[in-house]
N, C-alpha and C positions, 0 to 999 in steps of 0.2 A: 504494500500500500504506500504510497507519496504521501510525505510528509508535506509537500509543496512541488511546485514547478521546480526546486533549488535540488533535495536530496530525497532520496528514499529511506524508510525509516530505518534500512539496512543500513545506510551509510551513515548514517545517527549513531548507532551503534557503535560502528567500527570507529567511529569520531571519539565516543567516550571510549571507547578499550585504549586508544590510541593518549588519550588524555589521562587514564589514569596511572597507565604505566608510567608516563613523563613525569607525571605527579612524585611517583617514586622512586624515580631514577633522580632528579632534582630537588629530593631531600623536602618539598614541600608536605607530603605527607610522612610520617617517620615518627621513630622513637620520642621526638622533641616536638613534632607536630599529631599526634598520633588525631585528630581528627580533622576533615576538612568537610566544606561541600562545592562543589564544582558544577561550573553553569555552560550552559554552549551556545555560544552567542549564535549561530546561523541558525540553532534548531529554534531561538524566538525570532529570530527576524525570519525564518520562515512561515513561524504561525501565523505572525502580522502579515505574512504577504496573505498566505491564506481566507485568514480574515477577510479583507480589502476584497479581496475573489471574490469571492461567497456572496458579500454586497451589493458588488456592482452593479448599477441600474441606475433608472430613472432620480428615484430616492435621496436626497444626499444623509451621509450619513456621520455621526462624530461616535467616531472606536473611541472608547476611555477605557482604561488599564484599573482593573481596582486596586487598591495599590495595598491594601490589607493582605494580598496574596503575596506580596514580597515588597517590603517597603525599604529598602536600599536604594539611595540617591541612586549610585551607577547603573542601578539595574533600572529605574524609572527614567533616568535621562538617555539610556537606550532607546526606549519606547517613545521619547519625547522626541529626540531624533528621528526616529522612523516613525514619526506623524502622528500618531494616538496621543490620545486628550487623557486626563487620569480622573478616576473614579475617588472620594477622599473620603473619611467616616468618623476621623476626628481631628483636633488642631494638631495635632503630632502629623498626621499622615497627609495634613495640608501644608505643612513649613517641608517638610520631604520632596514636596511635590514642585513648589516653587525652587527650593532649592537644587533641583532636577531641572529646571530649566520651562516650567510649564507657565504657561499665560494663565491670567486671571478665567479668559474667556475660554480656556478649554478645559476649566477643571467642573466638575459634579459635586457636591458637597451632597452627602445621603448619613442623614444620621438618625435614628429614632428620640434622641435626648440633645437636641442643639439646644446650645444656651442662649440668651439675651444676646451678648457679646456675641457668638459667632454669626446668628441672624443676622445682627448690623455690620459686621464685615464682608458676610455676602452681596448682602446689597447694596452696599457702598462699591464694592469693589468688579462687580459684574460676574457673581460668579453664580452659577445656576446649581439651584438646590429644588429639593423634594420636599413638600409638607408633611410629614408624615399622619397627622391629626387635628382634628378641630379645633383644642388649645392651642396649637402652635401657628394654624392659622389667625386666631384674635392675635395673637403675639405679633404676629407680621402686620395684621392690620393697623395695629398701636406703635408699632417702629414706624412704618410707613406713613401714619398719617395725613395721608392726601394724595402724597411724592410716588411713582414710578419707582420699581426697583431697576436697577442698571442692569441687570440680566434677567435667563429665562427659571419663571418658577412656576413649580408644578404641585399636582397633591400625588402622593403615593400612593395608590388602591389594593387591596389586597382582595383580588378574584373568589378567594374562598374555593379554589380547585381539587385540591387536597392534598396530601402528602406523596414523597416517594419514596423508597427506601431505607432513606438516613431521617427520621423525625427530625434532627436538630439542623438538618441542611433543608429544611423544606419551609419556605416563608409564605406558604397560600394556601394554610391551613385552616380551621375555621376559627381557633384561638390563636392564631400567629400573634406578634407582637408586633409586628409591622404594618402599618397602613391603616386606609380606613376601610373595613371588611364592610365591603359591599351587600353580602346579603342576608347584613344584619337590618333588623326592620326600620324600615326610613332612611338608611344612610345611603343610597345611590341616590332618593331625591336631597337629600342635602349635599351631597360634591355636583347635583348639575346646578342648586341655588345657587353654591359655592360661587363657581365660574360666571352664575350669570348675573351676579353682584358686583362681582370683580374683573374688570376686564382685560388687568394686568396679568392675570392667571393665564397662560401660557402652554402647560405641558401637561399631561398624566405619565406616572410611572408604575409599571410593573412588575414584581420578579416573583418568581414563582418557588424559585429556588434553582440547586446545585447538584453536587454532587450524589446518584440515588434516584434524580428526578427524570423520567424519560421523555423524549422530546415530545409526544404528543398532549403530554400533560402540561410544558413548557409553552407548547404553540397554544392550548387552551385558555388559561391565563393573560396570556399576551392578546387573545383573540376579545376577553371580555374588556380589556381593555379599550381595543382599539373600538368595538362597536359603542361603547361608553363615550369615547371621543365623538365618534359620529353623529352619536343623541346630542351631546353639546351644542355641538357645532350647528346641526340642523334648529333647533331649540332659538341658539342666539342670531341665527341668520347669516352668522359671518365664519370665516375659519379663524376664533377665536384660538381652538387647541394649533399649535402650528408643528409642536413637538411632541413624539412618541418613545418616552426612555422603556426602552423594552429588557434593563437590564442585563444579567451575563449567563450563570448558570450550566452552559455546557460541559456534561458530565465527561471525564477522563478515565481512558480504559486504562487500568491498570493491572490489568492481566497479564499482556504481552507487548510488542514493540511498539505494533500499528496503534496509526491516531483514527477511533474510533467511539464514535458519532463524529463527522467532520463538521467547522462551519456549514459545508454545502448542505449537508444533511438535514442540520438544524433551517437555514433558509427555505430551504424545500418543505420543512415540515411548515414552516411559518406559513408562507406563500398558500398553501395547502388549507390554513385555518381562516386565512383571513389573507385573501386576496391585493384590496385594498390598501394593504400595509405598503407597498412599495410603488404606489405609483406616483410618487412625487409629493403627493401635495403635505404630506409629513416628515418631517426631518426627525430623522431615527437617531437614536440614542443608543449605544452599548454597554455593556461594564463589566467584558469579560476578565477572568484572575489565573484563577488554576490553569484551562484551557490552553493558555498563553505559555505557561511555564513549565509546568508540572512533568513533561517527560525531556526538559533539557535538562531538569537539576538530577544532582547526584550525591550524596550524604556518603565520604568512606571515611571508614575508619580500619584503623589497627587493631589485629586480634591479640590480645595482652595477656589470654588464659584460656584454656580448655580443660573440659571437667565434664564429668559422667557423674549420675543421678539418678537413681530408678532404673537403671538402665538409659536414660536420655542422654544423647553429647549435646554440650553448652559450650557455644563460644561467647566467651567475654569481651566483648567491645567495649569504644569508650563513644558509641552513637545508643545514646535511648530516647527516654521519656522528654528527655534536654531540648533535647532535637525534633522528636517524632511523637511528638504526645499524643496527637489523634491515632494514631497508629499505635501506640502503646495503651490507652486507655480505650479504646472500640477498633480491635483488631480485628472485628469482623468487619466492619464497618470500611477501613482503609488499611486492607493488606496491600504491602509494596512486595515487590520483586527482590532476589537478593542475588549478589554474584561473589564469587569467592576467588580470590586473586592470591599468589605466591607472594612471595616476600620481596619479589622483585615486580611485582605489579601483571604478572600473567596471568591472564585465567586459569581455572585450573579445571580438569575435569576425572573423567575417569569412575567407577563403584561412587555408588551415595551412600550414606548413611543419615538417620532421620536426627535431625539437629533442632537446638535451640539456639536463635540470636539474638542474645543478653545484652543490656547496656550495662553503664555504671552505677544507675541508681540507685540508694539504697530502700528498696521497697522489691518483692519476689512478682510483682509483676510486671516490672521494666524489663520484656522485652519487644524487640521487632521485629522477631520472625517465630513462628512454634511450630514444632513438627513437621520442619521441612528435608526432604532429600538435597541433601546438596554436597558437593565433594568433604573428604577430609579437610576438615578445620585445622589446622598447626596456629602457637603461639608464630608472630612476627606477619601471618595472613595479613592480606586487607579484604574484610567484607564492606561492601558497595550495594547502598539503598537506592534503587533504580525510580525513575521519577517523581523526583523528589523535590522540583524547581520551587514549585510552591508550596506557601505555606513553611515549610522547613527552614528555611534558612533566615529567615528573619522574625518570626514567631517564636523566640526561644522562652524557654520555660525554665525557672532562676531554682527549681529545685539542687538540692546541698550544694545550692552556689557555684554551678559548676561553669564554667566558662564560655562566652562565646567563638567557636570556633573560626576560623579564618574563612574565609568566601573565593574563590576565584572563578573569574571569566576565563574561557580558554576559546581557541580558532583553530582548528585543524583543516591543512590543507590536500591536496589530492594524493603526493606523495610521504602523507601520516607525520608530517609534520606539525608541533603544537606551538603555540603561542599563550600565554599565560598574562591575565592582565587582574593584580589582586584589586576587588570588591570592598570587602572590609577585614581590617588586620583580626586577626583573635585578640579575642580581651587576656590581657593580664592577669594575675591572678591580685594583684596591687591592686588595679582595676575595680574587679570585684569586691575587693575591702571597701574602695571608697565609696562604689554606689553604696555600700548596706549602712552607712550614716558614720564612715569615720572621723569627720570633721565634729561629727555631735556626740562622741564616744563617752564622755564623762556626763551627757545631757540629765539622767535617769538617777544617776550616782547624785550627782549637786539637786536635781530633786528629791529627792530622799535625805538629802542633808540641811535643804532646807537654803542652801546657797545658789541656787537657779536663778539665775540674775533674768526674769520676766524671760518674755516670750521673744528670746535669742534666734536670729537666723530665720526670720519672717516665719517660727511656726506659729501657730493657734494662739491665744491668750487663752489663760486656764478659763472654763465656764465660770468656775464661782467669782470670776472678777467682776468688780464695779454692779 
């Protein structure tokens, strides 16, 4: 199957074999680095081209990146370079995004809990956001009062479709948290008063959900939407709605190589639900994450102990819960691929035996793989978590403080040559002291002593003051 017009997902493959060995030939992975994760830059800028394919028509359309899926400056100023708008969900992953190189006018702001303050920076600043609810529609009206906001704003609706596979990856449910559910009683007449009160109201948005969710339940959601718009529109007489954020959500095979459900797929099925959707007269909205990423990254580490149990072989890695916590906490949910490499970065193969791959954590259910066939494990191995772009690498989880591992971009060219371009350094282990409040070390001590000189370093004033 093609990954794009660029590579087949064979040549994906050979790209990371090719990457990881150089990894250990070049001391990047090792005794002193024992874990990394490794990204392939042509296998994202193939999906983006993908993407952009799948699209093409009449329609115009703004791809944004959710940036929750890997919120790494280098990795969003990629994406910012190759033309995608980014998706943002709170001030952190809005300062990421600008600092990525993104315009005011191509970012999404989608939050369920926006505060006062970020409201008025949207609107100040042109940046197009989602209402998610009634209160936080009064909230805009009371910012606003009178004034046009400088970009487009829309309300969030939740179709009430139903769930897919993964409950917690599914937002079109009938109790989701997100939006305003539609067919709860009275609320689709009040989002068409909404619009036809407000004529600065602009957009509806939709997501049905991700990972677990199958495209026809995807193009359903997306379909009540869009005949929603058309009630609007017809209603107010004019093409009030002008925008259709139809969200991201394309599930990732992670079973084997190939990219399956394609963008194409997914259009076809849209096209299929609701015709309409692409004849121009709506500017479509994206916000795909994982999709984007998810089978260029790669999570290795070094194997540091092997051990038998009940009869089980375990190999001790230093990639777990740290790293792969959806993966470690709902393995059914998000089992990854695993590949087992020599001490010099070679595959290995040959007889299996059924294995466990353990991380460092200390809790008996950090691992990332159970009961898998996979070659003989040895101390100095490197096991390798296959699609792993998203999510992984910049969603770390501070359990017993364990470090963030170093990031790299790499390029591989025809004749298995690599290029390496580091992402973000590993954290120190210094590091790690300072985030956990070394500068406030004695804070607790001089409380309890009674010598707390008030409320030091902009924290809280104690409640019972004044």
């Amino acid at each position: 199957m093609q990954v794009s017009s660029g590579r087949s997902s064979g040549q994906r493959a050979e790209a990371r074999e090719a990457a990881l060995a150089q990894a250990v030939r070049r001391g990047l992975l090792g005794p002193q680095h024992p874990l990394i994760g490794l990204l392939d830059v042509d296998g994202v800028l193939d999906a983006v081209e993908a993407l952009n394919s799948a699209f093409d028509g009449p329609a115009t359309v703004q791809h944004t990146f959710a940036a929750k899926a890997c919120g790494l400056v280098p990795v969003l100023s990629l994406l910012a370079d190759a033309g995608m708008g980014c998706e943002v969900a709170s001030p952190g992953e809005l300062e990421q995004a600008l600092a990525a190189g993104f315009t005011h006018d191509r970012l999404v702001f989608d939050s369920p809990a926006k505060t006062v303050e970020e409201l008025e920076y949207a609107l100040a600043h042109g940046v197009a956001f989602n209402i998610d609810n009634f209160q936080e529609l009064a909230r805009v009206d009371g910012l606003l009062a009178g004034r046009r906001p400088a970009g487009p704003v829309g309300i969030r609706v939740n179709p009430q479709v139903g769930a897919g596979a993964i409950g917690a990856m599914s937002t079109a449910t009938d109790t989701s948290k997100f939006g305003v559910a539609l067919r709860d009683p009275g609320a689709e007449e009040a989002v068409v008063e909404a619009f036809a009160s407000r004529p600065w109201l602009n957009r509806l948005h939709a997501h049905v959900g991700s990972q677990g969710c199958p495209l026809p339940l995807i193009a359903e959601g997306i379909r009540v939407a869009y005949d929603l718009a058309e009630r609007i529109n017809a209603e107010a007489g004019r093409q009030q709605i002008t925008g259709l954020d139809i969200g991201g959500g394309l599930p990732v095979n992670f079973d084997d190589e190939d990219d399956r459900p394609t963008y194409a797929d997914h259009v076809a099925e849209l096209r299929s639900a609701a015709p309409g959707l692409f004849d121009g007269r709506y500017t479509l909205v994206t916000e795909f994450g994982r999709s984007l990423l998810a089978k260029s990254g790669t999570v290795a580490s070094l194997v540091e102990y092997t051990k038998s149990a009940g009869g089980r072989r375990i190999a001790v890695t230093h990639a777990g819960a740290q790293v792969a916590t959806r993966t470690v906490f709902m393995p059914d949910a998000w089992p990854l691929r695993v590949g087992v490499l020599d001490a010099k970065g070679r595959p290995k193969s040959g007889p299996t035996e059924v294995t466990d791959v353990a991380g460092p954590c200390c809790f008996a259910g950090d691992l990332t793989a159970q009961a898998r066939e996979l070659p003989p494990v040895e101390p100095g191995d490197v096991v390798a978590l296959y699609d792993t772009g998203a999510y992984y690498f910049s969603s770390h989880f501070s359990y017993n403080s364990l470090p963030r591992p170093a990031i790299y971009g790499y390029r591989t060219d025809t004749a298995g040559r690599v290029r390496f371009a580091l992402v973000r350094t590993a954290q120190t282990i210094r590091e790690v002291v300072e985030e956990s409040g070394l500068e406030l070390a004695g804070a607790l001590v001089q409380l309890r002593s009674g010598t707390a000189a008030g409320a030091a370093g902009g924290a809280a004033a104690d409640p019972s003051d004044g």
